[in-house]
C-alpha positions as CSV (number, residue, x, y, z in Angstrom):
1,X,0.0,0.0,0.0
2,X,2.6,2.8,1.3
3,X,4.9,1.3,-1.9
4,X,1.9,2.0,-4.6
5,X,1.6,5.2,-2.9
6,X,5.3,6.1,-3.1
7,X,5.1,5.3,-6.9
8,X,1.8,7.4,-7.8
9,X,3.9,10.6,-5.5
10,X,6.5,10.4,-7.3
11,X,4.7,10.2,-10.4
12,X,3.0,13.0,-9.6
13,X,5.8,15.0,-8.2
14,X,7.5,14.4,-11.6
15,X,5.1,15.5,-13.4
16,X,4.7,18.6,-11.2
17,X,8.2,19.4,-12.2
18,X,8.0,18.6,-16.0
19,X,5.4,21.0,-16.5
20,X,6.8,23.6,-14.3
21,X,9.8,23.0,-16.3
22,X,8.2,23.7,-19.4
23,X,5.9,26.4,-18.2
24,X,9.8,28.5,-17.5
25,X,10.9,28.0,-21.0
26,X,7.5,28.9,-22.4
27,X,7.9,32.3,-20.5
28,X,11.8,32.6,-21.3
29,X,10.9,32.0,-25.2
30,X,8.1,34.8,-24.7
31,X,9.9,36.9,-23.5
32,X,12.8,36.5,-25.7
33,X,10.9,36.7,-28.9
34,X,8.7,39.5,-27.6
35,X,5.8,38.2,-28.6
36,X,6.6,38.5,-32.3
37,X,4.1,35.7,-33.1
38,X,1.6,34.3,-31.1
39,X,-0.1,31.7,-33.1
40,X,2.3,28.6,-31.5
């Protein structure tokens, strides 16, 4: 029980960080084009 657990937090926490990962380069990319286009 506690292991299945484990597995589905860490799942979770990794996908926390993947997204806030790519949330950060989203926003660097933004900003570094200046939102010269915005159809993505």
């Amino acid at each position: 029980m506690s292991f299945l657990k484990f597995k589905a937090g860490a799942r979770y926490l990794t996908f926390k960080f993947l997204f806030f990962k790519f949330e950060l380069l989203n926003l660097a990319s933004n900003r570094r084009d200046g939102y010269s286009f915005e159809m993505t």
